[in-house]
C-alpha positions as CSV (number, residue, x, y, z in Angstrom):
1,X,-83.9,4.7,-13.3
2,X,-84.4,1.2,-12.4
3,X,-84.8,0.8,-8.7
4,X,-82.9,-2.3,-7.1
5,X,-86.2,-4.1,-6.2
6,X,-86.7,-4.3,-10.1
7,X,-83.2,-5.8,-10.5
8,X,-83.1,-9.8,-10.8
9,X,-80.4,-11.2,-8.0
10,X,-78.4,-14.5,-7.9
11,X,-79.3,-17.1,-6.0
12,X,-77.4,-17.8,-2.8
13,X,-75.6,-20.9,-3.8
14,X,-76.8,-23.6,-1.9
15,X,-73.1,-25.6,-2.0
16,X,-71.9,-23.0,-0.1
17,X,-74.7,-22.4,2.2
18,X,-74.0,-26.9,3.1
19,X,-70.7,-26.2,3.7
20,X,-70.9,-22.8,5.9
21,X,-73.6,-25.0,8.1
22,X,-72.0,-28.0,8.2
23,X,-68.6,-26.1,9.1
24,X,-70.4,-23.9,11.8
25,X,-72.3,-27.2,13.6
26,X,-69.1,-29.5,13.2
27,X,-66.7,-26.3,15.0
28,X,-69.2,-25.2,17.2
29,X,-68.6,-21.6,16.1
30,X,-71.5,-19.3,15.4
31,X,-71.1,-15.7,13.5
32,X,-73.1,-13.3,15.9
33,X,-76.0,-13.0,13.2
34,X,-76.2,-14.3,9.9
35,X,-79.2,-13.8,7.1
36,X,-79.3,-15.6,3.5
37,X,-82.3,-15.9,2.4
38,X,-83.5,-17.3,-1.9
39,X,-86.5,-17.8,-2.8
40,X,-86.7,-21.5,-1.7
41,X,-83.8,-21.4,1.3
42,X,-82.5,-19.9,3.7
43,X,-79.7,-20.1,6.2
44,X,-80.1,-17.7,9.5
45,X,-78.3,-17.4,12.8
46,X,-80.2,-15.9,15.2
47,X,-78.7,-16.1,19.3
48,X,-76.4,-18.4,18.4
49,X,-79.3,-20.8,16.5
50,X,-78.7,-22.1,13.2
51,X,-82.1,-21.6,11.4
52,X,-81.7,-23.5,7.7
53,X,-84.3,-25.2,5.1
54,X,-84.1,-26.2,1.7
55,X,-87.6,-26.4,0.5
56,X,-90.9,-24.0,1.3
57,X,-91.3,-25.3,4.5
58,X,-90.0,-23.3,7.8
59,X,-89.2,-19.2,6.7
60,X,-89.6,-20.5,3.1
61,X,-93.2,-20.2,3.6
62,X,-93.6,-16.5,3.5
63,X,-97.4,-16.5,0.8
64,X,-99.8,-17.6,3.0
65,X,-102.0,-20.9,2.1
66,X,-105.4,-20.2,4.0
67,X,-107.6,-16.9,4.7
68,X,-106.4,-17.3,8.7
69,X,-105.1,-14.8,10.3
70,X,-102.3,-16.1,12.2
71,X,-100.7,-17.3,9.1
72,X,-101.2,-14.1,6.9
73,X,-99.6,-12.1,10.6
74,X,-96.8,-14.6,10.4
75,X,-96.3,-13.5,6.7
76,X,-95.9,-10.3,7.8
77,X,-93.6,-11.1,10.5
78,X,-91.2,-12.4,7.3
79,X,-92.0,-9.4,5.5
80,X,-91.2,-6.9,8.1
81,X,-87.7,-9.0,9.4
82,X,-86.3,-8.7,5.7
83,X,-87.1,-5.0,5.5
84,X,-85.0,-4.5,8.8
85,X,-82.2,-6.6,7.3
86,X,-82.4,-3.7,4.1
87,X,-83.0,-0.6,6.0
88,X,-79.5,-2.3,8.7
89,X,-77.6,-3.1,5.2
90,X,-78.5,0.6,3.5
91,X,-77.2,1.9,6.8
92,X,-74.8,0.3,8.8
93,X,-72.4,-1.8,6.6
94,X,-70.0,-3.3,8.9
95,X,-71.8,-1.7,12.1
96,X,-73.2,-2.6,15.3
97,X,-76.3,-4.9,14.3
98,X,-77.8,-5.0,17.8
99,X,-78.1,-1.6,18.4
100,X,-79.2,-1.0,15.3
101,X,-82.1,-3.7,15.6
102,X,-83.0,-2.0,19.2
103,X,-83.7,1.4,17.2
104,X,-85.7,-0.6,14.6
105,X,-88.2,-1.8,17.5
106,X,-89.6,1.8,17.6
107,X,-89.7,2.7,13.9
108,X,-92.9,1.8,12.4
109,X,-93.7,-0.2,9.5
110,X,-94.7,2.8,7.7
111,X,-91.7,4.3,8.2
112,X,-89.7,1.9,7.0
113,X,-91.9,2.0,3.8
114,X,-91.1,5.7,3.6
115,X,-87.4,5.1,4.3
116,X,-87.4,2.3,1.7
117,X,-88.9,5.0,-0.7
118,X,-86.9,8.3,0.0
119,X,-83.3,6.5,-0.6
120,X,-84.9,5.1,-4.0
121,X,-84.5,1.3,-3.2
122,X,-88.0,0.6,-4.3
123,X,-90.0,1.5,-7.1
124,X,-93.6,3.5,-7.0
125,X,-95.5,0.1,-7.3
126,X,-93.4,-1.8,-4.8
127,X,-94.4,1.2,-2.8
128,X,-98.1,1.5,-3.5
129,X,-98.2,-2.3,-2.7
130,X,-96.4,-2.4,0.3
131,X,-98.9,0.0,2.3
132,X,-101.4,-2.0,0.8
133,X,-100.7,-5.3,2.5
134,X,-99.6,-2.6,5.1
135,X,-103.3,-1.8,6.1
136,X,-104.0,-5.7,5.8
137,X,-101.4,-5.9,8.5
138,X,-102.4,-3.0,10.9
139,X,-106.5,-4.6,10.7
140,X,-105.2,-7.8,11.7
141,X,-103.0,-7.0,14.4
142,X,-105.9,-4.8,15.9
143,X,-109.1,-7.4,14.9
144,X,-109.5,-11.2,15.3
145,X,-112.2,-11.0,13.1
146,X,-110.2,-11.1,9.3
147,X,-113.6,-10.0,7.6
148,X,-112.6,-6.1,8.6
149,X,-109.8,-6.3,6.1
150,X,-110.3,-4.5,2.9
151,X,-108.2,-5.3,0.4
152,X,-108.4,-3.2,-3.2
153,X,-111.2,-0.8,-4.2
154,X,-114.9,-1.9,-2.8
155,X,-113.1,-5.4,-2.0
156,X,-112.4,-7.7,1.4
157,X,-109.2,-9.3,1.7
158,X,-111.8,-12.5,1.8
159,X,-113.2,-11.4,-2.2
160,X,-109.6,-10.9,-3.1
161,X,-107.4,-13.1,-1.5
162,X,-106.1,-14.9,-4.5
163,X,-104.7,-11.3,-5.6
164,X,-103.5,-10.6,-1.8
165,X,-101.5,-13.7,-2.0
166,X,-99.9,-12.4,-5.5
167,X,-98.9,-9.3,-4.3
168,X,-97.5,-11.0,-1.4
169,X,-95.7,-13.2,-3.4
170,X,-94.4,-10.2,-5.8
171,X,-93.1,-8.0,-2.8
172,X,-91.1,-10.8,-1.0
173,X,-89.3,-11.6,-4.0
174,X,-88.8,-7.8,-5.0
175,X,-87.6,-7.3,-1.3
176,X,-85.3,-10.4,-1.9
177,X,-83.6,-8.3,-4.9
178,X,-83.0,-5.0,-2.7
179,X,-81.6,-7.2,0.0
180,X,-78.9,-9.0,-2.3
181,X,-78.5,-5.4,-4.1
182,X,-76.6,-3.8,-0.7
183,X,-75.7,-7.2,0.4
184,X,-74.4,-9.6,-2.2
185,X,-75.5,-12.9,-0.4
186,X,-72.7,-15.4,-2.1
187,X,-70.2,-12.8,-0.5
188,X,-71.6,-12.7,2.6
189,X,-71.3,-16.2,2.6
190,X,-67.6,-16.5,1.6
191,X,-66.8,-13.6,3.6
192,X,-68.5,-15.8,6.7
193,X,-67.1,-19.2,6.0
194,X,-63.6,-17.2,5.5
195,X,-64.1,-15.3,8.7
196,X,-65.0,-18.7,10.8
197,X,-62.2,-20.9,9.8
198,X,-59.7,-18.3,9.9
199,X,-60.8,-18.1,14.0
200,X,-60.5,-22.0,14.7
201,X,-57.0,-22.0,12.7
202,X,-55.9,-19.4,15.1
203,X,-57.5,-21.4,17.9
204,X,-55.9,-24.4,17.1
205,X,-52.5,-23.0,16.1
């Protein structure tokens, strides 16, 4: 069976991604959260911000460039936000998002590894990879001093950064594929656009 990290997804459409932006900043009107994200841009709405970039610059910039461990934490930060959007679109569908994200706050990353894995979203190397950069994450978050990172058999994350940075680089695009698996992203984003001007017609009317 292939698992949906494995299976290649579409590219949000960046036409439509200009014209959902430009509609929601010309309106004023803000869906109460919003997340398409490709590989090279992104469109969020976070409390009531428009987040948006079309390059790898901003949350485009999910592989870390330097051995620093701010940027490979804010990496992580990425890595872990997409896995909530998953685990909310395996579970909730058309459901209460904010609660949801409140009961995220005390599930480990772990856990959500393990959730990822029991309903079959990811395959057994996406798994085996994930707690990988998962102990990465847990050293840094405890140490400022990145040398107490081991990464790979008899390796640091320092002697093996190149290959940290490629398994980075595989997961975020594999978690990309789940995402756009439960939540087909050019949807989303006619089912939003659709949703917003059918509220400032009725406004107007």
């Amino acid at each position: 069976m292939t698992t949906p990290d494995l299976i290649k997804f579409k590219e949000p459409s960046m036409e439509l991604m200009h014209e959902l932006s430009d509609f929601m900043t010309e309106n004023r009107i803000r869906p109460s959260k919003l997340f398409i994200v490709g590989k090279t841009h992104h469109l969020l709405v976070y409390q009531n911000i428009i987040n948006e970039g079309y390059s790898r610059e901003d949350f485009g910039v999910v592989i870390p460039s330097r051995l620093e461990r701010g940027d490979i934490l804010d990496s992580f930060s990425k890595i872990e936000l997409i896995v909530n959007e998953i685990l909310e679109a395996k579970v909730l569908k058309e459901g209460d998002s904010n609660r949801f994200s409140h009961l995220l706050e005390g599930i480990t990353f772990a856990q959500k590894i393990n959730l990822l894995n029991s309903w079959n979203l990811i395959s057994e190397d996406t798994f085996q990879i994930l707690h990988r950069l998962k102990s990465v994450r847990n050293v840094l978050a405890h140490s400022w001093h990145i040398e107490n990172a081991i990464y790979g058999k008899n390796k640091t994350l320092k002697t093996n950064f190149s290959q940290f940075k490629e398994d980075i680089k595989k997961i975020w695009s594999r978690l990309i594929n789940i995402y756009d698996f439960l939540k087909p992203q050019n949807k989303e984003l006619k089912k939003i656009l659709k949703q917003l001007k059918n509220i400032v017609n009725a406004r107007s009317s």
